[in-house]
gemmi code that builds the backbone of each chain (N, CA, C; Angstrom):
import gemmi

chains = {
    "A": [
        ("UNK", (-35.216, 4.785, 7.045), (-34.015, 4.263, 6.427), (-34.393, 3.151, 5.464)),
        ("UNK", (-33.834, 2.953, 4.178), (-33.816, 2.497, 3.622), (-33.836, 0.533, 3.883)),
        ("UNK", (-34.307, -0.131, 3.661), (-34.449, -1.240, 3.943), (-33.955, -2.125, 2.405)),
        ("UNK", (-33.055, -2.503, 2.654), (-32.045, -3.389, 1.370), (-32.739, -5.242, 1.694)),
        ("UNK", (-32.490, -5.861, 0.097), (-32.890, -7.268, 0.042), (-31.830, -7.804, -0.665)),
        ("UNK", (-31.394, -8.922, -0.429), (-30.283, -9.651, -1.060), (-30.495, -10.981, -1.221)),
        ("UNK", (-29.925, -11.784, -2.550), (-30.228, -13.472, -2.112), (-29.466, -13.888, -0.768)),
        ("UNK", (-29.870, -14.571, 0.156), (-28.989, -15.259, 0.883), (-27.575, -15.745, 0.712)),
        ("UNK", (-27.082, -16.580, -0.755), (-26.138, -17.080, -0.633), (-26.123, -17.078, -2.206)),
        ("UNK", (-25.062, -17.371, -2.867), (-24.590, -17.935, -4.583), (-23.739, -18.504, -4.369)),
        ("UNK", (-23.458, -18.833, -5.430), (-22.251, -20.415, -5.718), (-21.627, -19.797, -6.788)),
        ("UNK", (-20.188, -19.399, -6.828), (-19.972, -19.841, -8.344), (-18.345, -20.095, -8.143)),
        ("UNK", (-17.431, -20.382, -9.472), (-16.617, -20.543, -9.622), (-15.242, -19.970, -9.905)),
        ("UNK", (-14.315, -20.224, -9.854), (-12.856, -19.531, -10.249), (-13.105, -18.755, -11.164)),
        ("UNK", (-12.724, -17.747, -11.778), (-12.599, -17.095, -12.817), (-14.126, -16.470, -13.861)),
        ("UNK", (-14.513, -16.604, -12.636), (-16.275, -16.374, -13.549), (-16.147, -15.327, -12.898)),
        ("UNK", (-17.390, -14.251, -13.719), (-17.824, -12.940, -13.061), (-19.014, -13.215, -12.282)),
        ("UNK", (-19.227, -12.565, -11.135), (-20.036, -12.539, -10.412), (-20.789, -11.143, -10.349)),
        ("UNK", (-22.328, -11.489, -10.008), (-23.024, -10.453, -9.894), (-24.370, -10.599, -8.799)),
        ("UNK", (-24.050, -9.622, -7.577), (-25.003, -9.700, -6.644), (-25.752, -8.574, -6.588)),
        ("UNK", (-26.950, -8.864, -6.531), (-28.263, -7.377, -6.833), (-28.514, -7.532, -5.767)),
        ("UNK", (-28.455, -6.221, -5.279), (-29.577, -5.946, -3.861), (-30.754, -4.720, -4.318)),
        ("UNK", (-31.552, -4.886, -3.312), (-33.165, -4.471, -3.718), (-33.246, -3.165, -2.579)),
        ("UNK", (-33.618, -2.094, -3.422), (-33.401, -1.021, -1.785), (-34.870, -0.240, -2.804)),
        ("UNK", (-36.008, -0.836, -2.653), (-36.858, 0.278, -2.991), (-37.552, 1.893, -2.609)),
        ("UNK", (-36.785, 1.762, -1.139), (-37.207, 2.981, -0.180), (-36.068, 3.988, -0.859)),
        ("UNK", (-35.424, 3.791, -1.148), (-33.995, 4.837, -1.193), (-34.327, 6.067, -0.876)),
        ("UNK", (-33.693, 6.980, -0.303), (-34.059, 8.351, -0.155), (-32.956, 9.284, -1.284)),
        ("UNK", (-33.412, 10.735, -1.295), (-32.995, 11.403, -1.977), (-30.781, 11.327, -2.062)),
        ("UNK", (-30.777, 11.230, -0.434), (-29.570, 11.713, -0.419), (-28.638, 10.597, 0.225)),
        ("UNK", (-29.227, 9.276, -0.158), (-29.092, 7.754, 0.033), (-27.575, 7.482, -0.748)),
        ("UNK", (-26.483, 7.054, -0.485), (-25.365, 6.232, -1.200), (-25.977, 4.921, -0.849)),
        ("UNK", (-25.158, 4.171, -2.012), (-25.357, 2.440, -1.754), (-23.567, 2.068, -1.488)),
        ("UNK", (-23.714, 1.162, -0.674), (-22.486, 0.844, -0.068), (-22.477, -0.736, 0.137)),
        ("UNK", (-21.000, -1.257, -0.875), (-21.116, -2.271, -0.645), (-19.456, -2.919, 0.497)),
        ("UNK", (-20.118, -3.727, 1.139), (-18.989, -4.527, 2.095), (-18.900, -5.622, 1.734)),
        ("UNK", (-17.586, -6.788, 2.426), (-17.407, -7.593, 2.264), (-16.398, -8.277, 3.300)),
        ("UNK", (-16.890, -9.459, 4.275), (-16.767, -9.793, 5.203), (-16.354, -11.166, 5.241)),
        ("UNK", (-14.836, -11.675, 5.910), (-14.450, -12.599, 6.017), (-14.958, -13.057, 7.402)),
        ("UNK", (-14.347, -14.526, 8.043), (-14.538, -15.297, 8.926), (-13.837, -14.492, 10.213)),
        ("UNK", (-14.060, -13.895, 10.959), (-13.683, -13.031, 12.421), (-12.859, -12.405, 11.959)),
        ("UNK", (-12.923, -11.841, 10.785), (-13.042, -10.626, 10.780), (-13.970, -9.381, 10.438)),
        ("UNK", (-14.157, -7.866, 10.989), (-14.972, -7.011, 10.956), (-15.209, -6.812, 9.111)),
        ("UNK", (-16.297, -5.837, 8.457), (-16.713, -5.880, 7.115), (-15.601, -5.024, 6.163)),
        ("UNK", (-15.371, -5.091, 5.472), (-14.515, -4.399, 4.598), (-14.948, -3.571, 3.710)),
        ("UNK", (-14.610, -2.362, 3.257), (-15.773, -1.212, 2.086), (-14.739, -1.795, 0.984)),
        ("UNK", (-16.281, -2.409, -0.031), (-15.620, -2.295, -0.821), (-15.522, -1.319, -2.085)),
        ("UNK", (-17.015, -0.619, -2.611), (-17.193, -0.079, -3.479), (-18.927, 1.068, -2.980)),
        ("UNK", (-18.497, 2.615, -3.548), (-19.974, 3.093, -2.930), (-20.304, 3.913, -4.199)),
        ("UNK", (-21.099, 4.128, -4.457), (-21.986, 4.823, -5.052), (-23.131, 5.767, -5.205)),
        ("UNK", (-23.574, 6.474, -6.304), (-24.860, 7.172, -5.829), (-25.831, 7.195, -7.657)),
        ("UNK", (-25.078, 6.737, -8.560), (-25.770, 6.657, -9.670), (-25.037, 6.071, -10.624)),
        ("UNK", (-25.336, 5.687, -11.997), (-25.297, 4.735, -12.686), (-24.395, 3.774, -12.598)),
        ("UNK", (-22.685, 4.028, -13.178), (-21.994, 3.255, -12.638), (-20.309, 3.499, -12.204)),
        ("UNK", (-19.754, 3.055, -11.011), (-18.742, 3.244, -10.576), (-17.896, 1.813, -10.430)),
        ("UNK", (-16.638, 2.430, -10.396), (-15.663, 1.245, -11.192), (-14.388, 1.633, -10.411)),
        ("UNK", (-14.021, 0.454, -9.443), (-12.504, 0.666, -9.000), (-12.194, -0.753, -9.389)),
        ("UNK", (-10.390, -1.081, -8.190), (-10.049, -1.809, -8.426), (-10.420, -3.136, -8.011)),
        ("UNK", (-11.391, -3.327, -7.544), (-11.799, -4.832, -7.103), (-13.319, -4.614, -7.847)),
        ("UNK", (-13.907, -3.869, -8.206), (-15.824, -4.124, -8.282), (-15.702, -2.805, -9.345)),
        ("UNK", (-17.215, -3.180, -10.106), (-17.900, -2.523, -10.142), (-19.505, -2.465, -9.711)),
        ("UNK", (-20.023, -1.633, -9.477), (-21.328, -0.976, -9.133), (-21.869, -0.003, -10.245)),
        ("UNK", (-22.909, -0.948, -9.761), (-23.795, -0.589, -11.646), (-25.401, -0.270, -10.629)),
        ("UNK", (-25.868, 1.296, -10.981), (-27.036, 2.004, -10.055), (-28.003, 2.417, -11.558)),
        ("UNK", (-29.416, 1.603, -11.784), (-30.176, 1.719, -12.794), (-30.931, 3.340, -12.162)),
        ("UNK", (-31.366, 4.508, -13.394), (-31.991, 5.446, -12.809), (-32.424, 5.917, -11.776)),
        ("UNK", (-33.464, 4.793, -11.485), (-34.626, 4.715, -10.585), (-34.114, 4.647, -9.211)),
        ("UNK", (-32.702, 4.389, -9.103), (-31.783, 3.790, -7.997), (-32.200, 2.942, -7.001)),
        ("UNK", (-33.665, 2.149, -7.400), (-34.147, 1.151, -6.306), (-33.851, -0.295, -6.206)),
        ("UNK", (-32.466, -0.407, -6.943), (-31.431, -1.727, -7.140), (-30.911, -1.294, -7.099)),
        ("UNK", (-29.731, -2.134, -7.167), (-27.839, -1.592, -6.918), (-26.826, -3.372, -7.569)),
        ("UNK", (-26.409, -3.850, -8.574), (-25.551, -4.298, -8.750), (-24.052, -4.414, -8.345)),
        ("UNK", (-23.684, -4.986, -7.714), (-21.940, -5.345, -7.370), (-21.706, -6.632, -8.544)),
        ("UNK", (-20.798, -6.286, -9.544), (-20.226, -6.860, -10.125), (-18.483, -7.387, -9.902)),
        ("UNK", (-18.619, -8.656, -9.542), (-17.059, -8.950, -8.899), (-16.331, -9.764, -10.560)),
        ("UNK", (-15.526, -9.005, -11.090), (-15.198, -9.983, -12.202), (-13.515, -11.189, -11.613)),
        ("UNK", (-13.886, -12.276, -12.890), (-13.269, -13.203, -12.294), (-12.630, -13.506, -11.037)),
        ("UNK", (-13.439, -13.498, -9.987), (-13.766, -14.510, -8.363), (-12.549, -15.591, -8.603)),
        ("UNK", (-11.853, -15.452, -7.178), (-11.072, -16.587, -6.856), (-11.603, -17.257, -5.841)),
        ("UNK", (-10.678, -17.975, -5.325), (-11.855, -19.248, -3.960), (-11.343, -17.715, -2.444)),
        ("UNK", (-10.454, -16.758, -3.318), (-10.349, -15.713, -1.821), (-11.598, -15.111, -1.797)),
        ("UNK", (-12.646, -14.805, -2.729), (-13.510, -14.000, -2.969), (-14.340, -14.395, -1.907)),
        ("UNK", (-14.520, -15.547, -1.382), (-15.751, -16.223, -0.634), (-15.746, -15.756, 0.745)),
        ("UNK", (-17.116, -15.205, 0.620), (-17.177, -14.353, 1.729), (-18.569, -13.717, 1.861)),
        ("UNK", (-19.225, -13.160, 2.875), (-20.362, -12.551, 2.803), (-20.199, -11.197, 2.540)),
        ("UNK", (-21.376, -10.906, 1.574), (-21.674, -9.431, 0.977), (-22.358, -8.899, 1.383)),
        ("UNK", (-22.094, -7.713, 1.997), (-23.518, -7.058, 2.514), (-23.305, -5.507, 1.480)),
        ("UNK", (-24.966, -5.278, 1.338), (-25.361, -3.615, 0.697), (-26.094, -3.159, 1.586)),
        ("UNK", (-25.639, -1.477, 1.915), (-25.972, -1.097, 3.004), (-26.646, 0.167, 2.081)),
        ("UNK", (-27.299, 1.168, 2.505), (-27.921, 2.223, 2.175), (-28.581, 3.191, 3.333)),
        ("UNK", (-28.025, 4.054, 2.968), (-27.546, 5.540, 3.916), (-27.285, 6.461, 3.586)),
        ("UNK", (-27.131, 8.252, 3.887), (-27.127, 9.262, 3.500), (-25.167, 9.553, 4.474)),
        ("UNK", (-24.771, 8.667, 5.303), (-23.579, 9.009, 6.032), (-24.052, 9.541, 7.314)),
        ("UNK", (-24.994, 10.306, 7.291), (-25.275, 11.256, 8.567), (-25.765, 10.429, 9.646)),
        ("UNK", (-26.199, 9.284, 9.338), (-26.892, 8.816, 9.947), (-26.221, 7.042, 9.783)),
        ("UNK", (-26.868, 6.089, 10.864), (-26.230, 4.732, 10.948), (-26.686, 4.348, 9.648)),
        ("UNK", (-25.813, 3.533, 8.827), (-26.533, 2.073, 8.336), (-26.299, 1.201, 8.740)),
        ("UNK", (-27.968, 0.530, 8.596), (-27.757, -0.424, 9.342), (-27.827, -1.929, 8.037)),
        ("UNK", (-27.231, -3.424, 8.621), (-26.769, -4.411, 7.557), (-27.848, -5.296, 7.315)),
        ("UNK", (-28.340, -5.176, 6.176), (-29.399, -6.461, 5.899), (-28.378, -7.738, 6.065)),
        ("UNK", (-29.385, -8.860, 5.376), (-28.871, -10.237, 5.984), (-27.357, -10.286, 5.161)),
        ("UNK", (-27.155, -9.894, 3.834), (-26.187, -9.899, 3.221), (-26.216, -11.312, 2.526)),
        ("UNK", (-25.333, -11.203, 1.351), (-24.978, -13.022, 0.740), (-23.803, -13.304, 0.703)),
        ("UNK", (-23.991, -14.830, 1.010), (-22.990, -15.613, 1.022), (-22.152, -16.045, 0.118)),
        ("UNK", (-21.221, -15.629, -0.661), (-20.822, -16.179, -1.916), (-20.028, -16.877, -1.452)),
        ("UNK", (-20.097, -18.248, -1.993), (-19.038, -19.646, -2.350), (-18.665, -19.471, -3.521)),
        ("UNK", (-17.276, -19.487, -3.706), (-15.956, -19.575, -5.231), (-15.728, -21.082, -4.521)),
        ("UNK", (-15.971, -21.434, -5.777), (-15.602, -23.065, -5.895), (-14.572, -23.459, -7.060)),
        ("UNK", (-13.217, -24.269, -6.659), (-12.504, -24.197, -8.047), (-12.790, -25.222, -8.884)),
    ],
    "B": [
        ("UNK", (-7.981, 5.140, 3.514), (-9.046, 5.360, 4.823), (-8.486, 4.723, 6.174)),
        ("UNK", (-9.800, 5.386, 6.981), (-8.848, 5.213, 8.812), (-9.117, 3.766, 9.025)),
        ("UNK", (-7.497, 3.793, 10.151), (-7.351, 2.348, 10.979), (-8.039, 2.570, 12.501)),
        ("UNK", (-8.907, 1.620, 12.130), (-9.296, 0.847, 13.561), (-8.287, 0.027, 14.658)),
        ("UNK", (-8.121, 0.608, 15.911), (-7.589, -0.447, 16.406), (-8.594, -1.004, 17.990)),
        ("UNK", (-9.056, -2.140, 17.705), (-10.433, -2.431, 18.661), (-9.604, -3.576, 19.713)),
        ("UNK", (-9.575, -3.501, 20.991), (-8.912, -4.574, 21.956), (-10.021, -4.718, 23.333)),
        ("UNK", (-10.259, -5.639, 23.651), (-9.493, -6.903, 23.293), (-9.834, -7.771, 21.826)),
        ("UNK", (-9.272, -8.406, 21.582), (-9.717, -9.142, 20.457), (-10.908, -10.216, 20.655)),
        ("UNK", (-10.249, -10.907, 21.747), (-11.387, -11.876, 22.269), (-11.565, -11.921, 24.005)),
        ("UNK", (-12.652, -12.796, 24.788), (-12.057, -12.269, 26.048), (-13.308, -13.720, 26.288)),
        ("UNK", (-12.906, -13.942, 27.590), (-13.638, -15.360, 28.263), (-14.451, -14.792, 29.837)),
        ("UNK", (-15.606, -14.246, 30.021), (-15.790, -13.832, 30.923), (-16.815, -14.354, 31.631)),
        ("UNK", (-16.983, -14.241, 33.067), (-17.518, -14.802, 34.049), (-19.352, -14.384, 33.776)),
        ("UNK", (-20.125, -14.825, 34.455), (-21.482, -14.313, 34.214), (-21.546, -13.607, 35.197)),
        ("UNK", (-22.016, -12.381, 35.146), (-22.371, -11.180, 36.296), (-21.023, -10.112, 36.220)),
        ("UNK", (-20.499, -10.289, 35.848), (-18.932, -9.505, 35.526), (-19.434, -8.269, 34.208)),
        ("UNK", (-18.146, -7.432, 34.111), (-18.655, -6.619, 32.469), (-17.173, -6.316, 32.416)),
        ("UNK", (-17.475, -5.921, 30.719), (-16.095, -5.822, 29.998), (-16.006, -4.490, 29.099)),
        ("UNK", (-15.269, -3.975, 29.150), (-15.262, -2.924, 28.582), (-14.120, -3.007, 27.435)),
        ("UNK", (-15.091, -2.925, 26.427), (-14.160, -2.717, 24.644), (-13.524, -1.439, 24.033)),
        ("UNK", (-12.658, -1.513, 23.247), (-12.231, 0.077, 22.966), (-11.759, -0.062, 21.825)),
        ("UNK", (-12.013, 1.046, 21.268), (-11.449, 1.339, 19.597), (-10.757, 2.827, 19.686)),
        ("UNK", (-9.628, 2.695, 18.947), (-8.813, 4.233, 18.427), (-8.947, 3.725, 17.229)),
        ("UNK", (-9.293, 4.963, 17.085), (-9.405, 5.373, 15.559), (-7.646, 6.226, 15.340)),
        ("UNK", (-7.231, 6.073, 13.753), (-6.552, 6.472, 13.566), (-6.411, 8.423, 13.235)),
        ("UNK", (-7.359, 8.223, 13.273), (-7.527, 10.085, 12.176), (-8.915, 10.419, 13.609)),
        ("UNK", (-9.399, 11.802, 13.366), (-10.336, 12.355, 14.028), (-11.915, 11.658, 13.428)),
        ("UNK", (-12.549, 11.667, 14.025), (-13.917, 10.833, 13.304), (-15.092, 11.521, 14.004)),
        ("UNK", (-16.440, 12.115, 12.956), (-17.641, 12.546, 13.465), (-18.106, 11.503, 14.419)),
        ("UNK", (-18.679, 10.117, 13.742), (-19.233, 9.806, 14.879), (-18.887, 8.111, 14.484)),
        ("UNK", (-19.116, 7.514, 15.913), (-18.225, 5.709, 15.835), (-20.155, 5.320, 16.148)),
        ("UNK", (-19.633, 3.911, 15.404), (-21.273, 2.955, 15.688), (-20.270, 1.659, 16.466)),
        ("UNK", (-20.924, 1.305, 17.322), (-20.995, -0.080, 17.949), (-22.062, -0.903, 17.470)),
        ("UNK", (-21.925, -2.467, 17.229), (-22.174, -3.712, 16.718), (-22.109, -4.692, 17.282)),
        ("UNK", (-22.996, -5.572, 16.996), (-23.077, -6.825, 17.408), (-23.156, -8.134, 16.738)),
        ("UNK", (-22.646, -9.056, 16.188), (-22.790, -9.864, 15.518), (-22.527, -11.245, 15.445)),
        ("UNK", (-23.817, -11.926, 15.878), (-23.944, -13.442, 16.608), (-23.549, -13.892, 15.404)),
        ("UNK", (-22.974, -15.103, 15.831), (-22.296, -16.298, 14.709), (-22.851, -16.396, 13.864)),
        ("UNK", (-22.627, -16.248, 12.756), (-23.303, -16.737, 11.396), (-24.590, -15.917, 10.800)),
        ("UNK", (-24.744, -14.862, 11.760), (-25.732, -13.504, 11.510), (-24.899, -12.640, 10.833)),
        ("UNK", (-26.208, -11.517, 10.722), (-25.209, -10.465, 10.101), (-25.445, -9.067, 11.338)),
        ("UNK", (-24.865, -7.859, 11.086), (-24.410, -7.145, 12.087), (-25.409, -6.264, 12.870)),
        ("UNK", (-25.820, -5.990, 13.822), (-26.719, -5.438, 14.374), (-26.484, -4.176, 15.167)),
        ("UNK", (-26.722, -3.084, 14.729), (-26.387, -1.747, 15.393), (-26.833, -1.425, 16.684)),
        ("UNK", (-26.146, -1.151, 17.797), (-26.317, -0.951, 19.323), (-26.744, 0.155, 19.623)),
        ("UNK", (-25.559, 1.006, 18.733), (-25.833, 2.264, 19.065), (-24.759, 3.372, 18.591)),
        ("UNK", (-24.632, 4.746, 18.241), (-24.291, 5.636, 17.949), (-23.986, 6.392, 18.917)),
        ("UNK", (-22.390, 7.177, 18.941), (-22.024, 7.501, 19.602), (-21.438, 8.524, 19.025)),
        ("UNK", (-21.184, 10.083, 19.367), (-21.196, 11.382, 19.029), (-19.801, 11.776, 20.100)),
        ("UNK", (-19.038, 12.389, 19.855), (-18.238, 12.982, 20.760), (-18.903, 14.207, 21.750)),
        ("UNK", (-19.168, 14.499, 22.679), (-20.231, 15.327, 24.080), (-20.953, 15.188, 23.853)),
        ("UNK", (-21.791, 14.110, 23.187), (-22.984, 13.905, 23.450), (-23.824, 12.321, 23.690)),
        ("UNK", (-24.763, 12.259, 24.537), (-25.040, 10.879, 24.757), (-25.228, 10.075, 23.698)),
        ("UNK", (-24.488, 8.933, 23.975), (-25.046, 8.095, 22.789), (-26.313, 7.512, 22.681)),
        ("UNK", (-26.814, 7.363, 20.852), (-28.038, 7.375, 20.797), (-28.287, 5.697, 20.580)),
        ("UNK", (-29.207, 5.050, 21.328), (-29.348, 3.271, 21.118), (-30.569, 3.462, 20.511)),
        ("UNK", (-30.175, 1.769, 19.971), (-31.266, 1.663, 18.542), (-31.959, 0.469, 19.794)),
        ("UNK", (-33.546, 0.741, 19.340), (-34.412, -0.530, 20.008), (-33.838, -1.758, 20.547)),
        ("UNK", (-33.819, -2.159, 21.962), (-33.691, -3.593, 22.189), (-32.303, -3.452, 22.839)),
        ("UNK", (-31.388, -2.264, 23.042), (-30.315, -1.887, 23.447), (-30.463, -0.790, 24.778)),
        ("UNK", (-30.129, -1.120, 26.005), (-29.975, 0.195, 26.685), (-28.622, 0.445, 27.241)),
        ("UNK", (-28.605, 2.014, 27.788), (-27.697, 2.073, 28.310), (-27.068, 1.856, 29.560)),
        ("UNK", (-27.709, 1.301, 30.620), (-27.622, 0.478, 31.874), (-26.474, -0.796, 31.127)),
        ("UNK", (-27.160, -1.563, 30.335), (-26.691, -2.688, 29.614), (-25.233, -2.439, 28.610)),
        ("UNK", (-25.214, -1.074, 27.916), (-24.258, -1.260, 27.394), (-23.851, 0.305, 27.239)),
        ("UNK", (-23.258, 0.923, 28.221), (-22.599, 2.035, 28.254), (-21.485, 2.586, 27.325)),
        ("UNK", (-21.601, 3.973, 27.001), (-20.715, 3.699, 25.803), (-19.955, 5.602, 26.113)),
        ("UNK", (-19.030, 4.930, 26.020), (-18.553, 6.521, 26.244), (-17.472, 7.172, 24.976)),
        ("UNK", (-17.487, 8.259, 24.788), (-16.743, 9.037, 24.068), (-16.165, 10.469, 23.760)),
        ("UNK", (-15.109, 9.943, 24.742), (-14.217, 11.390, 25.595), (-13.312, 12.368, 24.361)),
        ("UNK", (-13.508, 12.070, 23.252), (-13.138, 12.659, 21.918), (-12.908, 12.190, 21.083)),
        ("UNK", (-12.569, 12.764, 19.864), (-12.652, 12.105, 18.361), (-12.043, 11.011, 17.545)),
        ("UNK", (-11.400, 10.447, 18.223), (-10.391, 9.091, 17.980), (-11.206, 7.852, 19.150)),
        ("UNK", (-11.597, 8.040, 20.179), (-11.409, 7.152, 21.301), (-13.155, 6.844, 21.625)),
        ("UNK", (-13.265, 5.580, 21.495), (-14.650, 4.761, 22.162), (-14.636, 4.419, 23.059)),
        ("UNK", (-15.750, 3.153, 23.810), (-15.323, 2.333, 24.491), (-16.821, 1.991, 24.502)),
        ("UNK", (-16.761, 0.396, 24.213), (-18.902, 0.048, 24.798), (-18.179, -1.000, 26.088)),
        ("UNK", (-18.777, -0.987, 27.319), (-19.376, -1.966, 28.169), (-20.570, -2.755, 28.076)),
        ("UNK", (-19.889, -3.572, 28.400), (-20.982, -4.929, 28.110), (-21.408, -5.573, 30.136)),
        ("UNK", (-22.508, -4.923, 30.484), (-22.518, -4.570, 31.804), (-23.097, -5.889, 32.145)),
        ("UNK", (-22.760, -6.565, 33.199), (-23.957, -7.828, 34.223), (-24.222, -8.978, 32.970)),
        ("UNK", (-22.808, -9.051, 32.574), (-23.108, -10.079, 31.734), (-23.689, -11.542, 31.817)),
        ("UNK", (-24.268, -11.925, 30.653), (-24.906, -13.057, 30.513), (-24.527, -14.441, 29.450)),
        ("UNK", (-24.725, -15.182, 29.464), (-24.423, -16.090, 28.255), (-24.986, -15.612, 26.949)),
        ("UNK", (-26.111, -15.027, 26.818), (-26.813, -14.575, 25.887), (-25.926, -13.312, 25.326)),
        ("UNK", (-24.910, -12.928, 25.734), (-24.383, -11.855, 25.636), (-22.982, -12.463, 25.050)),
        ("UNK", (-23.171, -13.694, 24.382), (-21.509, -14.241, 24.058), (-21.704, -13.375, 22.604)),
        ("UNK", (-20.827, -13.342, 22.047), (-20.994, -12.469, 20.594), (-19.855, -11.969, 19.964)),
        ("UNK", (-20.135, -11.453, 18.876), (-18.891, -10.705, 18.343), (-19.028, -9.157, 18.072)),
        ("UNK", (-18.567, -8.119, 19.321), (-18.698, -6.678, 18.996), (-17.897, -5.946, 18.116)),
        ("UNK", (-18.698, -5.153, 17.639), (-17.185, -4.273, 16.486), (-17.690, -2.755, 17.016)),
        ("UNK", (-16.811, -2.162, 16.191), (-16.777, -0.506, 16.409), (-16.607, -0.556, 14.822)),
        ("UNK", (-17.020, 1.053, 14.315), (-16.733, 1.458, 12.954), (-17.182, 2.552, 13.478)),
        ("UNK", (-16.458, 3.233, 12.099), (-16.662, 5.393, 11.880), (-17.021, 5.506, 10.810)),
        ("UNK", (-17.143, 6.707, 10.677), (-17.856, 6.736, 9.363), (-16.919, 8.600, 8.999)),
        ("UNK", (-16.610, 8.958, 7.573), (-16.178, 10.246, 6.952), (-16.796, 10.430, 5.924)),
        ("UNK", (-17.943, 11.014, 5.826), (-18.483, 11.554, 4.703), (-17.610, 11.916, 3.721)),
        ("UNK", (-16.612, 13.077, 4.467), (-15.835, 13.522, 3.229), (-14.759, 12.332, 2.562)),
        ("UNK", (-14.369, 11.733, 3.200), (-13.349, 10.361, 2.519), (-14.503, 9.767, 1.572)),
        ("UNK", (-15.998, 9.894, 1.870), (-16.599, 8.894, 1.070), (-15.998, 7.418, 0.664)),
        ("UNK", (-15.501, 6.898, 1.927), (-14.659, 5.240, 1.667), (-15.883, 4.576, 2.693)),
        ("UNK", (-17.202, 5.180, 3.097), (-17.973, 4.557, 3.743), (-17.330, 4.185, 5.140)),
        ("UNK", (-17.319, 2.924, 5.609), (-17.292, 2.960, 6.745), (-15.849, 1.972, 7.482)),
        ("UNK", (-15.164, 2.273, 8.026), (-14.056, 1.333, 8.736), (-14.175, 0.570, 9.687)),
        ("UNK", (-14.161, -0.282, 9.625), (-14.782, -1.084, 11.088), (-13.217, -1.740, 11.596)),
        ("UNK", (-13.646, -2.078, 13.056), (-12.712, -2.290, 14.107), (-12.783, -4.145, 13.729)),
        ("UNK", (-11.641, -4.748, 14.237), (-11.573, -6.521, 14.086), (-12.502, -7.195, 14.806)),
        ("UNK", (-12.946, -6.373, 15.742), (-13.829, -7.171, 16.276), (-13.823, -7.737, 17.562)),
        ("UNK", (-14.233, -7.840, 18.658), (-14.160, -8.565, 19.702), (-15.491, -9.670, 19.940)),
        ("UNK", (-14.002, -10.614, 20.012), (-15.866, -12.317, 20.473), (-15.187, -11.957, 21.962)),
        ("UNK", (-16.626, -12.104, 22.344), (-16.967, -12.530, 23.773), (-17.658, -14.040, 24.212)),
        ("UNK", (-17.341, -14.514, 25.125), (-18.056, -15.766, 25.556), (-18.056, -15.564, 26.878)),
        ("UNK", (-19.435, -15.487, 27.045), (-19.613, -15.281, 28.809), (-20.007, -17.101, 29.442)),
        ("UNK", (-19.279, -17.103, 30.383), (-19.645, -18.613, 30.551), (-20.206, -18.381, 31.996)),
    ],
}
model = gemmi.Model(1)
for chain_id, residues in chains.items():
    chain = gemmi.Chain(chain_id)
    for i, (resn, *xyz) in enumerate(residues, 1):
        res = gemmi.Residue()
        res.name, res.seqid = resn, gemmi.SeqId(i, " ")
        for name, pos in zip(("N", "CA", "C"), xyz):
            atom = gemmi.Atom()
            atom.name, atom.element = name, gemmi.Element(name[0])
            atom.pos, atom.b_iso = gemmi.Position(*pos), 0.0
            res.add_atom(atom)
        chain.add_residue(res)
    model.add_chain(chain)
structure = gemmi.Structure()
structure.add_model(model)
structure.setup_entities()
């Protein structure tokens, strides 16, 4: 299974775009990248998944370079609700993923 | 995508006692994962659970310790057996639908504090 890397934590502010890269160099053939997002007691939330270049709903986009051994979550203009830990998970479905450490984003106004 | 409903929410339990957690799922589901996730960590997989078939634990998990049953496609349950303080935590449940491709739903969560 794929083994994902993330910064620990970022900082940023109201109305700025945010962008968290995670590092999944193992990826396998039939690997999605899956991103969550996790408040204070409560369980993780899906927010956006993917499998190549880039996908776009209503909260994120996810931006997957060729090689697919990164994965971008782009959060545009972050409020102080945004703050929360991010985790990228990577998996085929059939099987568990399991959660790297994930980052911490602070929205500061 | 499907609703989790995971109870108890929280629970205060004795040391040597066990508790048994449960999730319904809203819709039918291939297969539910149980979790673990100490304060300020991030989430740690217990184990996988299949409807008729034993569930499968990931390293450092057994099933003496944390029994997990699943009598069909909506319905879990992990025990948390001969509990310990080391065992205070926060458990979740989640499913997973390939075909929804919405990844994964997870349950609210249950903290435990074994005192």
């Amino acid at each position: 299974l794929a083994k994902t890397t993330q910064p620990i934590s970022m900082d940023s502010y109201e109305g700025q775009e945010v962008n968290i890269t995670c590092s999944h160099n193992n990826i396998a053939t039939n690997d999605y990248i899956t991103w969550y997002q996790q408040f204070p007691s409560q369980g993780p939330r899906f927010i956006i998944q993917g499998y190549k270049t880039k996908v776009t709903n209503e909260v994120a986009s996810l931006f997957i370079p060729a090689d697919r051994k990164s994965s971008t979550l782009s959060l545009p203009r972050v409020s102080l609700s945004d703050t929360a830990v991010y985790y990228c998970l990577v998996g085929d479905g059939d099987n568990d993923m399991r959660f790297g450490a994930g980052t911490r984003l602070t929205v500061k106004p | 995508s499907a609703v989790i409903s995971q109870k108890p929410s929280r629970d205060i339990c004795q040391r040597g006692t066990s508790l048994t957690i449960q999730c319904q799922v809203d819709s039918q589901v291939t297969m539910m994962f149980w979790y673990r996730q100490q304060p300020g960590q991030s989430l740690t997989l217990i184990a996988t659970a299949n409807q008729g078939s034993e569930a499968t634990y990931e390293s450092g998990f057994v099933i003496d310790k944390f029994p997990i049953s699943r009598p069909n496609l909506t319905f879990s349950t992990l025990t948390v057996s001969n509990m310990s303080p080391e065992d205070s935590s926060i458990y979740l449940c989640s499913d997973t639908d390939r075909g929804r491709s919405y990844g994964y739903t997870f349950g609210s969560g249950t903290r435990l504090t074994v005192v």
